[in-house]
C-alpha positions in Angstrom: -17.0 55.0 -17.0 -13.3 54.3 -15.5 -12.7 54.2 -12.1 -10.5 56.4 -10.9 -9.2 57.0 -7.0 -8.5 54.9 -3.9 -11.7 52.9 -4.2 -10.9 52.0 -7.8 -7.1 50.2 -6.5 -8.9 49.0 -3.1 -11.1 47.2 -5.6 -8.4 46.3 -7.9 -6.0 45.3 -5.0 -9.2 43.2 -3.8 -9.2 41.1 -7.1 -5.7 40.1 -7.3 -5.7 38.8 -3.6 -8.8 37.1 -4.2 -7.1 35.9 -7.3 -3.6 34.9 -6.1 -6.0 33.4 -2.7 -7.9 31.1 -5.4 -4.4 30.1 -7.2 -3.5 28.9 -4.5 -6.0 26.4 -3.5 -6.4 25.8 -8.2 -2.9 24.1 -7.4 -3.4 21.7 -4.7 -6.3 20.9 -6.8 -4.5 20.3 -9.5 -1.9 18.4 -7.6 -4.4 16.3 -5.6 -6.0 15.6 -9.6 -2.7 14.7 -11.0 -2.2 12.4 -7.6 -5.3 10.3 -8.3 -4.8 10.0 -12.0 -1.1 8.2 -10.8 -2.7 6.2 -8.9 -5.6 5.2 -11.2 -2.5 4.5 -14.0 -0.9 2.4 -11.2 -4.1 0.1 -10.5 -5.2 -0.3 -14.3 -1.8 -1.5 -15.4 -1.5 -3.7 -12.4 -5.1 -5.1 -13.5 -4.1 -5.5 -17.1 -0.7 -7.0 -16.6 -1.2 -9.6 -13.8 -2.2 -13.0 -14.8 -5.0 -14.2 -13.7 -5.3 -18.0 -12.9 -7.7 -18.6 -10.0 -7.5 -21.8 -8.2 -8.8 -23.0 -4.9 -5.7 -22.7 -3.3 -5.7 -18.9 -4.1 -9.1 -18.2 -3.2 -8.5 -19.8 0.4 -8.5 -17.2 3.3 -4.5 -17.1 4.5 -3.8 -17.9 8.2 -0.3 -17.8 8.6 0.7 -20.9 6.3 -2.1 -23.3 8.5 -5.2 -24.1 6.2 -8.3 -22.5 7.5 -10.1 -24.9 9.8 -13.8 -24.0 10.9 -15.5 -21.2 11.1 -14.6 -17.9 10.2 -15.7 -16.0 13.8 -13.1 -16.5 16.7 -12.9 -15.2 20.3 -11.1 -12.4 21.2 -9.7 -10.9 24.4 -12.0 -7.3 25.0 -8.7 -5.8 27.1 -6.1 -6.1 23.9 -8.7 -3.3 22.3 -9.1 -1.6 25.7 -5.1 -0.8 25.8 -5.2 0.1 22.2 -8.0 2.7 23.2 -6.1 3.7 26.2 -2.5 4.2 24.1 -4.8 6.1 21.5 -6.5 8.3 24.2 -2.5 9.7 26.2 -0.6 9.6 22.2 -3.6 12.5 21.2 -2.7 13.8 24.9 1.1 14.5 23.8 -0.3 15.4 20.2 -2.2 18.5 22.3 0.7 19.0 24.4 3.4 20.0 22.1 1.5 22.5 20.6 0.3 24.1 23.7 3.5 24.1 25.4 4.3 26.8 22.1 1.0 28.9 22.1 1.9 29.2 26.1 4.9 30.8 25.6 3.3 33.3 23.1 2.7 36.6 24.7 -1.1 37.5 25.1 -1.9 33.6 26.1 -0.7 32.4 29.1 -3.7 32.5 31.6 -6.7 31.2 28.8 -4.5 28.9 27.5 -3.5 27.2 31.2 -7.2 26.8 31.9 -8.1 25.0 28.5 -5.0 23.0 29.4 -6.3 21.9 32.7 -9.3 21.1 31.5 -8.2 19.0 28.9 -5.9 17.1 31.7 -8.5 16.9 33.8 -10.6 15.0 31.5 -7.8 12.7 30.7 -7.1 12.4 34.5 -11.2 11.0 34.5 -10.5 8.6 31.8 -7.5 6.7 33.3 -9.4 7.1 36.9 -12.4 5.2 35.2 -9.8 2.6 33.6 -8.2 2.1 36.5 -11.8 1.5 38.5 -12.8 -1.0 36.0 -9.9 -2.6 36.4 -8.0 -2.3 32.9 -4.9 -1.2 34.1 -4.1 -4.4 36.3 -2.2 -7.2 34.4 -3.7 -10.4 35.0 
């Protein structure tokens, strides 16, 4: 039985999004495969064309050019990571900034989008008040 009338093109028009939606997504697959296959090529010829002549000096753990001397574990200063989570914690800030400075100006957004804002600054504005209490922000 053919199908004949709107329903019959709604259903055909249907199928070829759905089709053109699925080719889509087929080639980034396909480009992500090829992408990996590269890369496997790269490693195995790497692997098969090196040499490969261990020796102790090789398989000592490089510091700089100094032989290794003790143990493997070390101190290290808590506040170097601290500053690295605080520079972490305002770059995401301006990453959510840009973006919302654009959707503001868009008709149809301004109020919801200033109170999500202000939120999201106000719990910024807590973090670097609970820095600052603990002290993380003065250089010593």
């Amino acid at each position: 039985m053919a199908e004949t009338g709107s329903a019959g093109n709604a259903a055909n028009t249907g199928n070829v999004i759905a089709a053109d939606y699925f080719h889509s997504y087929s080639v980034v697959g396909l480009l992500a495969v090829i992408g990996v296959f590269f890369v496997a090529v790269a490693f195995g010829a790497g692997r098969l064309l090196r040499p490969v002549v261990p020796t102790p000096e090789k398989l000592l753990t490089y510091e700089c050019g100094v032989d290794p001397v003790g143990e493997g574990w070390a101190h290290t200063q808590v506040r170097y990571y601290v500053y690295a989570f605080l520079y972490v914690i305002f770059a995401i800030d301006s990453i959510f900034l840009f973006p919302w400075a654009t959707v503001f100006a868009a008709p149809g957004y301004g109020a919801a989008t200033l109170v999500e804002m202000f939120i999201f600054l106000g719990f910024l504005t807590v973090g670097l008040l609970y820095a600052y209490k603990k002290g993380v922000l003065a250089w010593t």
